[in-house]
C-alpha positions in Angstrom: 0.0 0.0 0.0 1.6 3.3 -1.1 1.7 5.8 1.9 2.9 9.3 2.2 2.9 11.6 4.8 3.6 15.2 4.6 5.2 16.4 7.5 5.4 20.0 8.9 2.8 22.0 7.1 0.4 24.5 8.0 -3.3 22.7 6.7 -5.8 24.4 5.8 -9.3 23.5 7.0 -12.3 25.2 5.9 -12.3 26.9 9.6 -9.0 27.2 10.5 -5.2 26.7 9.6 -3.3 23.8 11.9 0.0 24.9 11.9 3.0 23.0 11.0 1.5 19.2 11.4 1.1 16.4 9.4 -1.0 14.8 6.9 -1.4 11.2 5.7 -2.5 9.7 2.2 -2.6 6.0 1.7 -3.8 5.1 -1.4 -6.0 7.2 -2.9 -7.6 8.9 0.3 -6.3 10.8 3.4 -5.6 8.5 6.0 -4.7 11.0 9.2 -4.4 14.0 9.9 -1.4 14.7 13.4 -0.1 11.4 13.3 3.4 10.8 12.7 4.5 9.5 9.9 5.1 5.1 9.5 7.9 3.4 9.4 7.0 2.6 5.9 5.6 6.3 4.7 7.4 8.4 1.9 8.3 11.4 4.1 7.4 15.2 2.5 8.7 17.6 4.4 6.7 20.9 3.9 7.6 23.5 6.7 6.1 26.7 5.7 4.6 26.0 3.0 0.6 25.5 3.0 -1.2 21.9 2.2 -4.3 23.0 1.0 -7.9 21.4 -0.9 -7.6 20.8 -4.3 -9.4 23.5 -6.0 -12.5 23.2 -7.9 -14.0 25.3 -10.8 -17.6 24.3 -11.9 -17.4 27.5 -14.7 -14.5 26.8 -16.7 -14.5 26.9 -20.6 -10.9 26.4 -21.1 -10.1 25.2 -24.8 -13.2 23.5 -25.6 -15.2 26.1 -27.2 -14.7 24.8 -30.5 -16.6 22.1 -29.8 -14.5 20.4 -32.7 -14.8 16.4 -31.9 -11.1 15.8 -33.2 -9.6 18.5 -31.4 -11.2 17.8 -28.2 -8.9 15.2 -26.1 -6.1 17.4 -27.5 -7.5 20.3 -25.6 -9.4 18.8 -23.1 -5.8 17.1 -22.1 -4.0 20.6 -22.1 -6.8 22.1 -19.7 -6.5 19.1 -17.4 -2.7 20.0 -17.1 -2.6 23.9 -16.6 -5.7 23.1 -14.3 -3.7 21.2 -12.0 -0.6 23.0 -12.0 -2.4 26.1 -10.5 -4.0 24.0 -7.8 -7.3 22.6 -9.3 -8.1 19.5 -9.0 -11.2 18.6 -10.4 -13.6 21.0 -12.7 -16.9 21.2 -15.3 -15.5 21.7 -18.7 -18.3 24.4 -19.6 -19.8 24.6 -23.4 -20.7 27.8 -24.6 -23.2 28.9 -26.8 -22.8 26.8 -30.7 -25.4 25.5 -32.6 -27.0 22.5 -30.9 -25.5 20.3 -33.1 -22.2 21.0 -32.2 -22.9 20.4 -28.4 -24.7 16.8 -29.8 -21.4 16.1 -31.4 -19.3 17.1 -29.0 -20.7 15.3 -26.1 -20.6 11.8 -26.7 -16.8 12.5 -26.9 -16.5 14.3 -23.7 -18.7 12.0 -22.1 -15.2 9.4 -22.9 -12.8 11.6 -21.3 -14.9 12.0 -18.5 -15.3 8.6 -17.7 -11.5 8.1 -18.8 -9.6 10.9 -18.1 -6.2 12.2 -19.5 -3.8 13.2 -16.5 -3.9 16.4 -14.4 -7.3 17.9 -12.7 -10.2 15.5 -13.4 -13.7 16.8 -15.4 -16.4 15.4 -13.4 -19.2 16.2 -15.5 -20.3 19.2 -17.6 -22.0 22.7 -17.6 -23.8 23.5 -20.5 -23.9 27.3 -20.3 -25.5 29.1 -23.4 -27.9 28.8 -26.3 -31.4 29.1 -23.6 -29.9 32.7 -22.7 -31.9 36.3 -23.0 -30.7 38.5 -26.1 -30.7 41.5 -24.1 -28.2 39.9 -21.7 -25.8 38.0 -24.2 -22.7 39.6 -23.1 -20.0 37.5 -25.7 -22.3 35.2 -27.0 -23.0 35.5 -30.3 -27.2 36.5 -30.7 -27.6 34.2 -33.3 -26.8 31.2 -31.7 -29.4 31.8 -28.5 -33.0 30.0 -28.6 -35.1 29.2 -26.8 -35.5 25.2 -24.9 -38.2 23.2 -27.5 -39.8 20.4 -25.9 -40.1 19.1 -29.5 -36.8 19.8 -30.4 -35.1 16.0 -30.4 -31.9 17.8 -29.6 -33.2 19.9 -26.9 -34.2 16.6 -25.0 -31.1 14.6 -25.7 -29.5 16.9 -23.4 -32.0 14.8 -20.8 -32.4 11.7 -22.5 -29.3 10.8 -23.3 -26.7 12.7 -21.3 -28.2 13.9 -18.3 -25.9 11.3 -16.2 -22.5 13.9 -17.2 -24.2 17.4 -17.1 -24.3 18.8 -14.0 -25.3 22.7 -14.6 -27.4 24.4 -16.8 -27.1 27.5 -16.9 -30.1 29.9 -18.7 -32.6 32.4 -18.6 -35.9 31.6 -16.9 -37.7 34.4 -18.0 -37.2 33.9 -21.6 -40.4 32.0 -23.0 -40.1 28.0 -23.4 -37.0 27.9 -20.8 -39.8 27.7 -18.2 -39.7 24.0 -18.8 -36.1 23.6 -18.1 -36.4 23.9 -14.4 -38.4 21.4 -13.9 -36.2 18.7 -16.3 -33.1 19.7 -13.9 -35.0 18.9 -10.8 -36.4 15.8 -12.7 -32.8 14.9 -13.1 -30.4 16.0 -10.7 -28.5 18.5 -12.5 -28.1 22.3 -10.8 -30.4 25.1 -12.6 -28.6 27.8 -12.5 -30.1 31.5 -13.8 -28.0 33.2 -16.2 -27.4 36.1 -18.8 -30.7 37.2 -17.7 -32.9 40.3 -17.3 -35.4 38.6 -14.5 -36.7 40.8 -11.9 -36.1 40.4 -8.2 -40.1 39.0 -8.1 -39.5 37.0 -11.1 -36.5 35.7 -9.6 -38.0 34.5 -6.6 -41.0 32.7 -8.7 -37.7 30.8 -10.3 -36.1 30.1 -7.0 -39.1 28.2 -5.5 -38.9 26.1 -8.4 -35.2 24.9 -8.0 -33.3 28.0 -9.8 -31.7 28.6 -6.3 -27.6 29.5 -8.4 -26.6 32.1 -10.2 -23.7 32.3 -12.9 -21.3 35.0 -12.4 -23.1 37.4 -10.4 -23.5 40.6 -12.2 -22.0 39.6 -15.3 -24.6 38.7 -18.2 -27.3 39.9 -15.8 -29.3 43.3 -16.2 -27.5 45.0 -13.3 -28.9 46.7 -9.6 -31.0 50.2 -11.0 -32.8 51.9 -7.9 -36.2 51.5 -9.9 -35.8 48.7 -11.8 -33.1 46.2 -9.7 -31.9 43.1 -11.9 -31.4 39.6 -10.6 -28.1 40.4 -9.2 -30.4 42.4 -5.8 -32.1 38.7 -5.1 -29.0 37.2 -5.6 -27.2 39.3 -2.9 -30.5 39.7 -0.5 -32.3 35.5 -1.1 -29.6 33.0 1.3 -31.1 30.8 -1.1 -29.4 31.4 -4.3 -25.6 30.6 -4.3 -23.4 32.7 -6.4 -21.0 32.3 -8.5 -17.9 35.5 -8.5 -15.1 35.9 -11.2 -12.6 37.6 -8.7 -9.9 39.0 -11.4 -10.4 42.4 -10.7 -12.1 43.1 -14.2 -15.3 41.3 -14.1 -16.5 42.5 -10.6 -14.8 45.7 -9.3 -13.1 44.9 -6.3 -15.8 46.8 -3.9 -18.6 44.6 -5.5 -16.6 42.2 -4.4 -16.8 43.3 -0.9 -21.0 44.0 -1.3 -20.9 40.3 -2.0 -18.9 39.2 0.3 -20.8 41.3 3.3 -24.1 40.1 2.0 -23.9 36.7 1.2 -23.3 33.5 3.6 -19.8 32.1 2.8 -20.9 28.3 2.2 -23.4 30.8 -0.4 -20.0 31.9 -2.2 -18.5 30.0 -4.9 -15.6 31.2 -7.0 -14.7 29.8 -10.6 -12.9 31.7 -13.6 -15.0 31.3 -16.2 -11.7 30.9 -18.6 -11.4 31.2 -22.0 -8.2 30.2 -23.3 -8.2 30.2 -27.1 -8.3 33.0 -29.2 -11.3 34.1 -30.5 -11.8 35.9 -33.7 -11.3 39.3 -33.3 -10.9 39.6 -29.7 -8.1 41.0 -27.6 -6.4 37.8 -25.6 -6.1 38.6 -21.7 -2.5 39.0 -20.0 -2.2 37.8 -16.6 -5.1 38.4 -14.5 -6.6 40.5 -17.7 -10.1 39.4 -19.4 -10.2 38.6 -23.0 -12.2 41.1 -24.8 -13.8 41.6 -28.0 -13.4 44.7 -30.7 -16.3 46.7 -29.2 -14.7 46.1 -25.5 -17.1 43.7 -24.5 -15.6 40.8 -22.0 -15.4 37.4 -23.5 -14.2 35.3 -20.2 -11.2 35.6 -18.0 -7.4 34.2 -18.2 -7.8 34.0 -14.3 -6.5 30.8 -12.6 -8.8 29.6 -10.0 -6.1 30.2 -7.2 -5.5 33.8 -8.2 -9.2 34.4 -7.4 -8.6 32.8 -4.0 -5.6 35.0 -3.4 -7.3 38.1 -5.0 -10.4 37.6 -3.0 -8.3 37.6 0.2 -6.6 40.9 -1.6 -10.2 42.4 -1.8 -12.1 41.6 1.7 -9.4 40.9 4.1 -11.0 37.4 4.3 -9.6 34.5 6.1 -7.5 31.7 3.9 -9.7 29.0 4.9 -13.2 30.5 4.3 -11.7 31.9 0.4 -10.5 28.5 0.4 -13.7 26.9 0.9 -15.4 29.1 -1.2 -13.1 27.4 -4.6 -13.1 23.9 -2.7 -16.3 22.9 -0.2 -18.7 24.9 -1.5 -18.5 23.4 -5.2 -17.9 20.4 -3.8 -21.3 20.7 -2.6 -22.8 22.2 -5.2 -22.3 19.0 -7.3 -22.9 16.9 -4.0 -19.7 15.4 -4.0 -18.9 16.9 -0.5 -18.8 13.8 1.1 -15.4 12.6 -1.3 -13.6 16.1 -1.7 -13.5 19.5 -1.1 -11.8 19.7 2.1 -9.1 17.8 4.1 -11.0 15.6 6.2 -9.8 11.8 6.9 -11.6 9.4 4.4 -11.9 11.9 1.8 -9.5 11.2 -1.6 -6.8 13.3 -1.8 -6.8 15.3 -3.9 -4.2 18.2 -2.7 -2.5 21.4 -3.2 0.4 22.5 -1.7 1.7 26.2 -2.0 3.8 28.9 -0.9 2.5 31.2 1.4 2.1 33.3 -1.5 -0.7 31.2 -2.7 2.3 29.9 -5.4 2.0 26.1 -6.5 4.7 23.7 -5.8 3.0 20.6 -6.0 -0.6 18.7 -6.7 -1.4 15.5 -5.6 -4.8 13.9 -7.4 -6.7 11.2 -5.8 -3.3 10.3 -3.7 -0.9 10.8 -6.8 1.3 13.2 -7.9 0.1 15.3 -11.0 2.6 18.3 -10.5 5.3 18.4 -11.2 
């Protein structure tokens, strides 16, 4: 039985740091946390550096937007990688708005990788975000491409039929005619409505919530925004504990003092941070640097370059937050989300281990997924 303990470290828990102790993996799970290490253990030593949750990002669109079936383990297989050496360890690859055929093509295939995946962080399932949006709240994607759910539409109900057991958000626009119905398929089976690129008002938001629409995608962005007379769905999703909210904390998306609103008016297990990434070039657009967001010839924003632990550390930046509850907020809380709580998202005994281990600059120097070393 392979066993390592890392000796030494400060953990962090999603309520506290334990300074310089020890953590256990045999196998694939964490075996102990404050035990010294076996006879028989690898020995790590990690003083002053942070062992931390693997990260995961439910919002991610990486390289996949093509949707192109050939190029898709290519791609899929570099995400996976640059995932994991910033500290994620499991994510949603997320589709973007293309005609419906291309998501029919393209899932069968991803549906493989998912249940085989190449090395590095590991996709556990899909978020379909676009096509059922709201015109007026587009934001990069392209009008032509957004309809509205058909029953009728065989296509439409594959994404039920057929592949429901992989996609694990939907992301749309309630209040846009016909999308009514997709509420009630997501309940039906097991897959997270989430309301977004939307103009809803707080009272139609509410009518939505009671029916399961209790997450929102990127809170402010794609959403008709907080007016004194006429407030969009970001006031229900600040003021209704229960709607969780999604934040792209890169400085660009959300000012950093919207940041702050959200963070003082929202519970933290309500808080769930993600990049929504885009890392090809699309046509015409202006590629982020760094923390920058990609943007499109009229200056629209067309996703972030953000890494999923730069929003931890920027978070921290913007509210003076503790570690562990930022933590949480890119670990626990999607765990949860996508009920996988119980198998990751924190450093409890029994859980797999999937971990990161940085500087105390929030810097990466290694990854362990499911009790194996991905990075370096």
């Amino acid at each position: 039985m392979t066993e390592i303990t890392i000796t030494g470290a400060d953990l962090v828990l999603p309520d506290r740091v334990l300074e310089k102790t020890s953590i256990t993996i045999k196998e694939d799970r964490i075996s102990a946390i404050g035990d010294p290490p076996s006879k028989s253990a690898e020995v790590i030593e990690a003083a002053g550096k942070y062992v931390l949750p693997g990260l995961i990002d439910i919002h991610t669109h990486g390289r996949i937007i093509s949707l192109d079936p050939k190029t898709l383990p290519h791609a899929l297989a570099r995400d996976c990688m640059d995932l994991a050496r910033a500290g994620t360890t499991r994510f949603l690859p997320t589709l973007a708005s293309a005609p419906i055929e291309a998501w029919m093509g393209a899932m069968p295939v991803l549906a493989e990788l998912i249940a085989d995946p190449p090395p590095g962080a590991v996709p556990v399932g899909l978020h379909l975000e676009g096509i059922f949006l709201n015109h007026e709240a587009a934001g990069a994607h392209p009008l032509e491409l957004i309809k509205p759910f058909d029953q009728k539409n065989p296509n439409h109900r594959s994404i039920f039929d057929k592949f429901s057991g992989i996609v694990k958000i939907i992301t749309f626009a309630p209040e846009v005619a016909g999308n009514e119905a997709l509420a009630k398929l997501c309940g039906e089976h097991g897959i997270l409505a989430s309301l977004g690129h939307s103009t809803a008002s707080p009272d139609q938001v509410r009518s939505f919530v009671d029916q399961g629409v209790n997450h929102m995608a990127h809170l402010f962005n794609g959403m008709k925004g907080i007016h004194h007379r006429e407030p969009g769905p970001p006031l229900k999703g600040l003021l209704d504990d229960r709607i969780s909210v999604e934040l792209i904390c890169d400085g660009h998306h959300l000012h950093p003092e919207i940041v702050r609103l959200i963070h003082r008016c929202k519970p933290p297990e309500k808080r769930v941070l993600i990049t929504d990434s885009v890392l090809v070039n699309l046509p015409g657009a202006t590629p982020g640097q760094g923390d920058e967001p990609n943007r499109l010839p009229d200056g629209r924003l067309a996703g972030s370059r953000l890494q999923l632990s730069r929003g931890v550390k920027n978070y921290v930046r913007f509210t003076d937050c503790p570690l562990p509850e930022a933590v949480a907020m890119a670990s626990l809380n999607p765990a949860s989300l996508l009920g996988i709580d119980h198998e990751a998202g924190s450093l409890d005994p029994g859980k797999i281990a999937d971990l990161w281990i940085a500087d105390h600059d929030l810097e990466t120097i290694a990854v362990f997924g499911q009790g194996r070393k991905i990075f370096p």
